[in-house]
N, C-alpha and C positions, 0 to 999 in steps of 0.2 A: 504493500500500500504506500510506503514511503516514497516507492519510486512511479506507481501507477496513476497517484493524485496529481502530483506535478505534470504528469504526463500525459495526463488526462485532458485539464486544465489547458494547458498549451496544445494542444490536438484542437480542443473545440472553440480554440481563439478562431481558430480557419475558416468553421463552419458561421463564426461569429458576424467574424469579416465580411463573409458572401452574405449573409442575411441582411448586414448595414447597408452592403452595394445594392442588393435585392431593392430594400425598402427605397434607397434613394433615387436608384433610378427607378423604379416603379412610380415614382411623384409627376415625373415626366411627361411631358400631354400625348407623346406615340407611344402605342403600346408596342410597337418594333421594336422600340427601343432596349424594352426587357429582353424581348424574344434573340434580341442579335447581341448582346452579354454572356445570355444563357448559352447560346451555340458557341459562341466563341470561348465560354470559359469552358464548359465543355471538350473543347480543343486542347485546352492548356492542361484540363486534368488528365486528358490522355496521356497529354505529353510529361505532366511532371507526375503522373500515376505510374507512367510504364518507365520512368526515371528513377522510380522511389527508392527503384533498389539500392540506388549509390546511398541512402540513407540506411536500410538494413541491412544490407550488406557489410557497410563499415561498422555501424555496431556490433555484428555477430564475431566481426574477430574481431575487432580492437577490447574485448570481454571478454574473447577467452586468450589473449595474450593479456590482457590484464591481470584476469582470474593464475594466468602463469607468472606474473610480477616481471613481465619484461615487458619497461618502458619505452625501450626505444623503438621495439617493435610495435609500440604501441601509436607513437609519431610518425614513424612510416608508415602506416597503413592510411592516417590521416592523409599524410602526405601526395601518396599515391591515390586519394580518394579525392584529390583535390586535384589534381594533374587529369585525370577520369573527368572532373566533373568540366574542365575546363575543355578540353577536349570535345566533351558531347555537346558542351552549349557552340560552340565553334561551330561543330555540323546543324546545328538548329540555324542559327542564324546566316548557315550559308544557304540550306535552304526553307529561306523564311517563305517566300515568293512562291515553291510547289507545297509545300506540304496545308498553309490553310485552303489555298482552290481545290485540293483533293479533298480535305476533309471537309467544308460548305458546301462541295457537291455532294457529298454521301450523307453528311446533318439534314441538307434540304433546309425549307425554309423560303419565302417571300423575296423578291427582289431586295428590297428595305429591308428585311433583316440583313441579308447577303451582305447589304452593301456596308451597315454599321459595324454587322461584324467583324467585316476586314479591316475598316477604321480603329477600331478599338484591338483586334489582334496584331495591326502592322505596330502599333505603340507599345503595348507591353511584351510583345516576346524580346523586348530589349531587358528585359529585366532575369531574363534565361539565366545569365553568367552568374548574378547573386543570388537567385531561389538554388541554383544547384551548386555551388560553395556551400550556403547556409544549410542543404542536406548533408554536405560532408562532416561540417562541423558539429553539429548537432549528434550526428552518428558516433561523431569522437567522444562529445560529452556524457551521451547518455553510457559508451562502450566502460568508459570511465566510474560512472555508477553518479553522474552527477545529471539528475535530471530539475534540475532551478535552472542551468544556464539558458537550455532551447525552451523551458518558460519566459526565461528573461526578455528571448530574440524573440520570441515568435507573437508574445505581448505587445512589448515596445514597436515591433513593425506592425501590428495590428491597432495597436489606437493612429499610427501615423500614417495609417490607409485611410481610417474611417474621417479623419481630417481632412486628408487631402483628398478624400473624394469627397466630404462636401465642401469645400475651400472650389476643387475645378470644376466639380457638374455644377451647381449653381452660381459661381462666381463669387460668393462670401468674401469678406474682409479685403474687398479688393484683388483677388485672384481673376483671372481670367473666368468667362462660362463657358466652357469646356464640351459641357455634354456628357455623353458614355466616354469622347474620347479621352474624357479629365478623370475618367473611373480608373483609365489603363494607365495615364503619366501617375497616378496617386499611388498605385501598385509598384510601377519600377523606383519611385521616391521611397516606398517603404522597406520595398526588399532590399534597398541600398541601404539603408538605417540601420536594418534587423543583421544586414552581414555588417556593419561596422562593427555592433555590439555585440555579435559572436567573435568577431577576430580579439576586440578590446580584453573577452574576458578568457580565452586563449592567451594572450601574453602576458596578461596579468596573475590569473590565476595557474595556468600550467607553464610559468616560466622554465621550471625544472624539467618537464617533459622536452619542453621546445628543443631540439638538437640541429646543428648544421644536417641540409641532404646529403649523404652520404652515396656512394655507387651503388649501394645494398637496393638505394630504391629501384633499379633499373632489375634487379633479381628477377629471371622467368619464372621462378617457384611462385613466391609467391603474386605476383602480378595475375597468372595463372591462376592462382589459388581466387585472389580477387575476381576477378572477371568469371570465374568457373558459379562463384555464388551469388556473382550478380546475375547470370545469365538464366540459374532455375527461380531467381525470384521473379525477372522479367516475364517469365514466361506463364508463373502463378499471377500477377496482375494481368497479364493478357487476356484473362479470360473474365478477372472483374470488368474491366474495358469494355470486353465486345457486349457486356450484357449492357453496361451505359448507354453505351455509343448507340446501341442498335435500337433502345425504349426513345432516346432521341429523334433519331434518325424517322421513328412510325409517328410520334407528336408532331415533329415539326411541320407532317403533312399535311396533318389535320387544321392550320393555322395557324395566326397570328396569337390569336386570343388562349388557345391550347398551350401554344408554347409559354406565353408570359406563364399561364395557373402551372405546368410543368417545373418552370424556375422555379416560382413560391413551391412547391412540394418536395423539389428537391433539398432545395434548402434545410428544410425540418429531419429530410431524410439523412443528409450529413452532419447535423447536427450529432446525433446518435451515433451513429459510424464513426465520426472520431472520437469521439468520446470512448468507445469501447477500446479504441487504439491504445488507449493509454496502458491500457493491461497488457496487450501485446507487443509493447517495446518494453515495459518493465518486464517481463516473460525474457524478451533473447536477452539482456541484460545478465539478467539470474543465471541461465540457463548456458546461456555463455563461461559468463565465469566458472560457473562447475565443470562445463568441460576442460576449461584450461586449467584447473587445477584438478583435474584425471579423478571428481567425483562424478564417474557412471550411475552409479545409484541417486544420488541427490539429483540428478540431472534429469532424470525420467520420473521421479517423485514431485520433480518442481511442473512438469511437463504436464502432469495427470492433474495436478490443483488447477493448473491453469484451462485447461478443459474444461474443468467443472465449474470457474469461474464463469468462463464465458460461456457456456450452456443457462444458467441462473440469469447473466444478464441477458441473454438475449431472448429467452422464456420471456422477463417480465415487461423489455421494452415491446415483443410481441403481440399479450396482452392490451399494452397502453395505446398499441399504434391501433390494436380490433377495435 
């Protein structure tokens, strides 16, 4: 629970976020306006869903190199998890230009959606390079057993969305009126904030850890070993995705006015869903560290609580949602 609360907590800062943007631009006189958010963020969950792994991924081993008490292995993995994250934002932004006209053609949707869509995705996938550092980091912190810092980040860059989207869609205190496309500059202004203040408490707080890169990082073991486990988590989100993508994809046909009530519903639906998350990062956490430190037994006893944790919550939020 120590580490599931926090975790919790900053999980459903996210779903928090989408429901401020939700609400604000729902105030808007077009109802496109929701409908081409919803598709386009949509887009981004794909993209930073089927990315996540660099975030569980580096936590499951920098947890059980921790759980083994070797630190520098522990800053390598960061390291190379940050080389990874820079790398794939690289190919995002090379192709920015095919990857949402593929995906707007397969979401569907109204011309005026289509079209705001693309406005409000050509603006924030600039913000690729910091949501995926800030998974790196975060993977490091929690691998660590410190789950306050990506409360810290994922806080602090979530009230400095909910600002700055209302400071650009309505034009507040003198900001610019923006629109939707002031929903997406308020996203790369916060995710810019939220990686400041994971790097700040990286140098501060794991000064000790922090090591010169070393040649070890370029090692095929474990680079290998890396990519081997981000590659079966990629492939466990792939199949969360197609079920998203595809409930999309049948809404958006149905309309304008479908898709906005779709956004509102999603919303509440992720609410819950990250919220549960919190239990399953605190899980590889734990679960982590006993493998690195060669307890088999506790590792599959932490494994079975966890099971039954999440059976219990998801009974009762099933209930709540009948």
């Amino acid at each position: 629970l120590y580490l599931a609360i926090p975790n919790a907590i900053a999980a459903l800062s996210v779903p928090l976020v989408g429901i401020a943007d939700t609400a604000m631009i729902g105030r808007l006189e077009n109802v496109a306006f929701l409908g081409a958010v919803a598709t386009a963020s949509t887009l981004f969950d794909v993209l930073f869903w089927g990315i996540g792994f660099l975030r569980m991924g580096t936590t499951s081993l920098v947890a059980q190199y921790h759980g083994a008490g070797d630190r520098r292995a522990c800053v390598e993995t960061l390291y190379r998890a940050l080389i990874l994250a820079l790398v794939l934002a690289c190919l995002v932004l090379a192709l920015r230009g095919w990857f949402p006209s593929l995906g707007f053609r397969l979401a569907g949707g109204s011309d005026e959606v289509q079209l705001w869509a693309q406005a409000y995705f050509a603006v924030r996938v600039l913000s690729v390079p910091m949501v995926l550092s800030i998974f790196a980091l975060n993977g490091f912190f929690l691998g660590v057993g410190n789950a306050l810092a990506p409360l810290y980040v994922t806080v602090v860059a979530g009230i400095v969305n909910v600002v700055g989207n209302y400071a650009l869609i309505f034009g507040a205190w003198g900001a610019p009126e923006l629109g939707v496309v002031g929903a997406a500059w308020a996203s790369v202004l916060a995710n810019t904030v939220g990686l400041g203040v994971g790097l700040t408490i990286l140098l501060v707080k794991y000064r000790n850890f922090v090591v010169a890169p070393s040649r070890r990082l370029l090692d095929t073991g474990p680079l290998r070993h890396l990519v081997g486990t981000n590659l079966n988590l990629f492939g466990r989100t792939l199949c969360l995705l197609f079920a998203q993508f595809s409930m999309l994809a049948m809404v958006s046909r149905l309309g304008d006015i479908p898709l906005a009530a779709h956004a509102v519903l999603w919303q509440v639906w992720l609410l819950v869903s990250f919220g549960v998350d919190g239990f399953a990062h605190a899980a590889e956490v734990l679960v982590g560290n006993m493998l690195g430190a060669r307890d088999f037994i506790g590792a599959r006893q932490l494994a079975g609580r966890t099971l039954i944790w999440g059976l219990w919550i998801g009974g009762f939020f099933g209930v709540v949602y009948a």
